[in-house]
C-alpha positions in Angstrom: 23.8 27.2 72.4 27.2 25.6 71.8 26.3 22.6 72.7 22.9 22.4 70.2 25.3 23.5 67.3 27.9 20.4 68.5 24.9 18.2 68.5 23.4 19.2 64.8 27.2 18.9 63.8 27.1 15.4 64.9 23.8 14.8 63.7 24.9 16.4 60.1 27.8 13.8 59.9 26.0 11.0 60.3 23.6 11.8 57.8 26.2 13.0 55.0 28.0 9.4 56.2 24.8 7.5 55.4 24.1 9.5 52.0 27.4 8.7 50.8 27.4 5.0 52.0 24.3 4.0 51.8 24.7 2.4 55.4 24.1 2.7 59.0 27.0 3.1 61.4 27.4 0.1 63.8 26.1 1.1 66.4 23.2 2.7 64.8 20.1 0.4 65.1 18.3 -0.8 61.8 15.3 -2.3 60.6 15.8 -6.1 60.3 14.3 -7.9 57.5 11.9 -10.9 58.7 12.6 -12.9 55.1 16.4 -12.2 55.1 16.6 -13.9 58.5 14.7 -16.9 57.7 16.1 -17.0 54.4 19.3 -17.1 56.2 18.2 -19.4 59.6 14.7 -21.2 59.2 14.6 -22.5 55.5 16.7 -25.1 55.8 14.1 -27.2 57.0 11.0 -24.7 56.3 9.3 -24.2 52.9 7.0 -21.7 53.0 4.5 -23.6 51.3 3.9 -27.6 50.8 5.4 -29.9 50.0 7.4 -30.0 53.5 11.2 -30.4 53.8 12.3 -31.4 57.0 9.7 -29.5 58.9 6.3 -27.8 58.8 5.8 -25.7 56.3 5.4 -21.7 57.0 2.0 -20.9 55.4 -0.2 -23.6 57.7 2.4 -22.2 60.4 1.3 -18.9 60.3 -2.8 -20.3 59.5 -1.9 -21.9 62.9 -1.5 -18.6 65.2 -3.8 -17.0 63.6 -6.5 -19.3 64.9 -4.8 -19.4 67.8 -4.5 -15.4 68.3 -6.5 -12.3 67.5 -4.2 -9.6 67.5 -0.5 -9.8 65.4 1.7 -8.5 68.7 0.5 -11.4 70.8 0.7 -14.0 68.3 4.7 -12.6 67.2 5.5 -12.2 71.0 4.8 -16.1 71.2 6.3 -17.0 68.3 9.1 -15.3 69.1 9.4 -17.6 72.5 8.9 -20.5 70.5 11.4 -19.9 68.3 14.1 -18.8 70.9 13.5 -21.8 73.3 10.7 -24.5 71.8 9.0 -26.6 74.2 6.3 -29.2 73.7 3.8 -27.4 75.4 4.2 -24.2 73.8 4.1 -25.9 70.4 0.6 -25.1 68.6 1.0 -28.1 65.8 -1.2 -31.2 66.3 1.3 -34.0 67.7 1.4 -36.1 64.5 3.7 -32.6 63.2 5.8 -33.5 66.6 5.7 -37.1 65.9 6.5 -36.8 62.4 9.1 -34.0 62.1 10.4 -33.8 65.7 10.4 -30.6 68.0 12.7 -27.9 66.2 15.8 -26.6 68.6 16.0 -23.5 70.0 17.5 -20.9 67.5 20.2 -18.9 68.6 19.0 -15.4 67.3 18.5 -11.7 68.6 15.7 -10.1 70.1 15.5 -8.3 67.1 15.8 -11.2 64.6 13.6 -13.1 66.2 10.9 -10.4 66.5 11.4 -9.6 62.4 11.4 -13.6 61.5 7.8 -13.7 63.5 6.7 -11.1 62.0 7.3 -12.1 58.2 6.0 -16.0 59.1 2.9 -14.0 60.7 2.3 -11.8 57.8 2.2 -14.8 55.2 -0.9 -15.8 56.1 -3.7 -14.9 53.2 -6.7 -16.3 54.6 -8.5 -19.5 53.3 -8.1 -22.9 55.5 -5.0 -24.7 56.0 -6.7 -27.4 58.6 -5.9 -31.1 58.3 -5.5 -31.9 54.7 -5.4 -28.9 52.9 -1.8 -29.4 51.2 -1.8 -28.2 48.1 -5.2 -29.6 47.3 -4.2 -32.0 44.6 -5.4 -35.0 46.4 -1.4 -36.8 45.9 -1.1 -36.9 50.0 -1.0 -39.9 52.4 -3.3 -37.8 55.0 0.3 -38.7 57.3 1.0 -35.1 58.1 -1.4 -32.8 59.4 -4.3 -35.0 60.7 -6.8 -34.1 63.5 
């Protein structure tokens, strides 16, 4: 019994300290926000929707695994990969994306980062076709950038 009552008194601590902070403690493990990180890591070269920057933009990213995989766990897991060690032959772009913008380098994240960055690019996606030449459909393109 003593040691149940040590246990809630532990237990009661931590939850007055995160009332009265607001926060976690350290080594307590929290949800990590998928936008914050690519806010923070990815959009420097990433819009999320055309015109690119410096590489493919997020929305026919995400259009891209979904075609590619049926459920959202399998299609984060590889992402995930990708993101933590890209290789040409895991990339799912057509090669004139490679050609034009490169292959991006490995980016030096958590398990958990990566896993919450995948998540938010795989939850963009709303549906409708972002195929070859889709852009933003207002016909101003050079057909350069995402041709079959």
């Amino acid at each position: 019994m003593k040691h149940s009552s040590k246990t809630f008194s532990v237990a009661l601590a931590i939850g007055i300290g995160v009332l009265a902070t607001g926060t976690l403690p350290a080594n307590a493990s929290a949800a990590v926000d998928g936008k914050a990180v690519f806010d923070k890591n990815c959009s420097v070269c990433h819009s999320v929707s055309p015109p690119p920057k410096s590489a493919p933009p997020i929305l026919p990213i995400s259009a891209r695994y979904h075609q590619r995989f049926s459920s959202r766990a399998e299609g984060i897991k590889y992402m995930a990969d990708f993101i933590k060690s890209p290789s040409k032959e895991k990339v799912l772009a057509d090669q004139q994306a490679i050609t034009r913008f490169g292959l991006m380098p490995p980016i030096p994240l958590s398990a958990e980062e990566l896993n919450a960055v995948a998540a938010w690019v795989w939850d963009q996606y709303t549906g409708g076709s972002w195929g070859p030449g889709r852009g933003q459909g207002r016909g101003a393109g050079q057909g350069d950038c995402y041709q079959q």
